[in-house]
N, C-alpha and C positions, 0 to 999 in steps of 0.2 A: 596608224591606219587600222590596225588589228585591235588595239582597244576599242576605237571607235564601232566598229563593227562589232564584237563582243557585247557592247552594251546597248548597241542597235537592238541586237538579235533577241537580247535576255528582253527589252521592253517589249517587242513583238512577241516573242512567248508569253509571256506575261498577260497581252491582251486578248492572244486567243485562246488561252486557260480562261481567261475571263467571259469569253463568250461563248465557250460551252459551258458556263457553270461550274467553274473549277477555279479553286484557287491555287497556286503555285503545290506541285507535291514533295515528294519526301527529297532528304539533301543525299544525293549519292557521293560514296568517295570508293572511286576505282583504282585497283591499285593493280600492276604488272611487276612481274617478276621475272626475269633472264637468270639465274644460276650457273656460276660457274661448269664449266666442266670436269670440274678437279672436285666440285661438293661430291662429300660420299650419299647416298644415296639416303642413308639411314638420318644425314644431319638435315635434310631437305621434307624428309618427312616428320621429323621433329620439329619444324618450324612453321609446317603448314599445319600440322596437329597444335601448334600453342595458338596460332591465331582464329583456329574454330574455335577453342577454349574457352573466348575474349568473351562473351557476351554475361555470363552467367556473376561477371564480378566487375561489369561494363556495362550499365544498365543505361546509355546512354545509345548503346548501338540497339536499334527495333528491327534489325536482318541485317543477317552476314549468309553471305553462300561465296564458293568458288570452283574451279575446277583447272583442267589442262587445255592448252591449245589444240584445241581440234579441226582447225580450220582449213581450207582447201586451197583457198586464193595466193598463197605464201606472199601475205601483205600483216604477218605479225612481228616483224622487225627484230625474232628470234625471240620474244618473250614466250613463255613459256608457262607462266599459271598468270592467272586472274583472279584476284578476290575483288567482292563487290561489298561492302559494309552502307549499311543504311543510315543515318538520323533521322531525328524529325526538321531538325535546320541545322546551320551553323554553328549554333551553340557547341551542339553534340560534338561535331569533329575539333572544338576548340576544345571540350574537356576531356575526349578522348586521345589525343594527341602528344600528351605530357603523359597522361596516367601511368602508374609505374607498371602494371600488365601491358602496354601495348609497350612500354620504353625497354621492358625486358626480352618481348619477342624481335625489338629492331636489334640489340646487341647480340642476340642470335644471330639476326638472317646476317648482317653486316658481311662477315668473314664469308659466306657462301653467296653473296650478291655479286653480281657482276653488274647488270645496268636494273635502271624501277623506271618507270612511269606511275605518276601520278596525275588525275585529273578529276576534280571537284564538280560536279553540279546537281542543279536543284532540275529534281524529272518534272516533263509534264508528258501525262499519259493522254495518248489517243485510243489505246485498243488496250484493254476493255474500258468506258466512259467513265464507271464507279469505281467496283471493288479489285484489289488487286486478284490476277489469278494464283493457283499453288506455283512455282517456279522449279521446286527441287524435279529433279530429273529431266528439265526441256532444255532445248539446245539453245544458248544466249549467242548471238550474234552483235560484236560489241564493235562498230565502227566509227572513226575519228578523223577529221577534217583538219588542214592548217591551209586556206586560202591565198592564195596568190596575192602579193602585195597591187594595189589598182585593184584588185576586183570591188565591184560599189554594194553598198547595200543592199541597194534594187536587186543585184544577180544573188545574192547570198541568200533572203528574201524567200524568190524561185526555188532556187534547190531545196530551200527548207521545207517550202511549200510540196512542191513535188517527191521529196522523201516520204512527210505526213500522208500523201494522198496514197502510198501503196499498201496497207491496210484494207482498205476498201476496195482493192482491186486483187489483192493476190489473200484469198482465204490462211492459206497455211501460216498468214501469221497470226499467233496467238494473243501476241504482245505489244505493243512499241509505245517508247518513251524517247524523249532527247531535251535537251540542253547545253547553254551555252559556258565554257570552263566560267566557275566561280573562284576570285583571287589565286592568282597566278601567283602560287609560289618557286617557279623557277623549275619544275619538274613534269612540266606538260608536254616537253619538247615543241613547243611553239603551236600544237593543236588548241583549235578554239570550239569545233562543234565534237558532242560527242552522241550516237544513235545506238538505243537499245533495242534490238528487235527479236521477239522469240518466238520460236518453232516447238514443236512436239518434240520432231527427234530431225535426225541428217534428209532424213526425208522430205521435209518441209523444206529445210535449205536446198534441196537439191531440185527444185522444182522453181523456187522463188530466183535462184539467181540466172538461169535461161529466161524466167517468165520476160515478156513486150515489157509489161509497166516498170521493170528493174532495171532492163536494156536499156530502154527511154531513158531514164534516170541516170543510167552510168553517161548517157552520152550526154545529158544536161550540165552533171557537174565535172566531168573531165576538163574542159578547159578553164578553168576558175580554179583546181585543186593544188597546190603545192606541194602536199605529203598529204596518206593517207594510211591511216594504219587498221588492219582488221585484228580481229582475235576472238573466237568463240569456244566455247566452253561448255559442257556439259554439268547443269548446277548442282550443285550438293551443298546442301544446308546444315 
């Protein structure tokens, strides 16, 4: 059922990227980090410093930013950094994936990992229509959906519908993007939609998540949601 719907959803993105004049955007790969409690301090900043490193000798990634969980809702499942790395498609994250820069930052984190999430997809942007805006220093609000098994297309559909339309109704946000996970390597923990939405700073969030049209929305996809994970971040590129 969860496939099925996955690829529901990606063909419905797909058409309405197409009828605002857009074709499919950049391939995001999101990645979560939990760290032990036992990492010293000194080895966790050695490993977030190797993965900003990446780009300069990884000409495959076109933005990498990350930051800390800064999030209010306590729906980040104990994760605790975010990195967001960009391609232009799939290609990228295939050749980035092996490279020995990125295979020598995972024999780092390994020993200081405790759990990752990983979840792949291709953005489609609604706010702003063209060009991307700058992102370093705005607040990323990164939230993730695993549906209730029975819930149909048609309700999936709605909420997706209803997410996209709070842009236009709550100013403070800057940003938003979403997609549906691209190939399930086994580290998605069973989430299938993922929501980029960005603010200036806690300000914006602190105003969007009281806002009617967010309330509306929380009460739309609560009975349809199985797990939901939040996590936002303050970016640094």
């Amino acid at each position: 059922m969860t496939k099925r719907l996955g690829l529901f959803t990606m063909l419905v993105a797909m058409v309405w990227l197409a009828g605002c004049g857009q074709a499919p955007g950049a391939f995001r790969h999101v990645v979560l980090f939990k760290f032990k409690d036992t990492a010293p301090p000194a080895d966790v900043k050695a490993i977030e410093d190797a993965i900003m490193a990446f780009p300069p000798s990884m000409p495959m990634i076109t933005a990498l930013e990350w930051g800390k969980d800064c999030s209010v809702e306590n729906l980040q499942d104990g994760f605790t950094h975010c990195f967001l790395v960009t391609f232009e498609d799939a290609d990228g994250l295939k050749a980035y994936l092996p490279h020995p820069t990125h295979q020598a930052a995972v024999a780092k984190l390994k020993p200081a990992m405790e759990k990752l999430l990983v979840f792949d997809y291709v953005a489609g942007q609604a706010v702003p229509p063209t060009a991307p805006i700058e992102t370093a220093g705005k607040l990323r609000h990164v939230v993730m959906f695993q549906f209730k098994e029975g819930t149909t297309a048609k309700q999936v559909k709605a909420i997706e519908d209803k997410f996209r339309s709070l842009p236009a109704r709550i100013p403070e946000i800057k940003a938003f993007e979403w997609g549906t996970v691209v190939g399930d390597r086994g580290k998605n923990a069973g989430l299938t939609h993922c929501f980029l939405v960005t603010f200036d700073n806690a300000d914006g969030r602190k105003t969007y998540l009281p806002h009617p049209a967010h309330k509306e929305f929380v009460k739309l996809v609560g009975p349809s949601v199985e797990k939901v994970l939040v996590i936002d971040y303050i970016a640094a590129e």
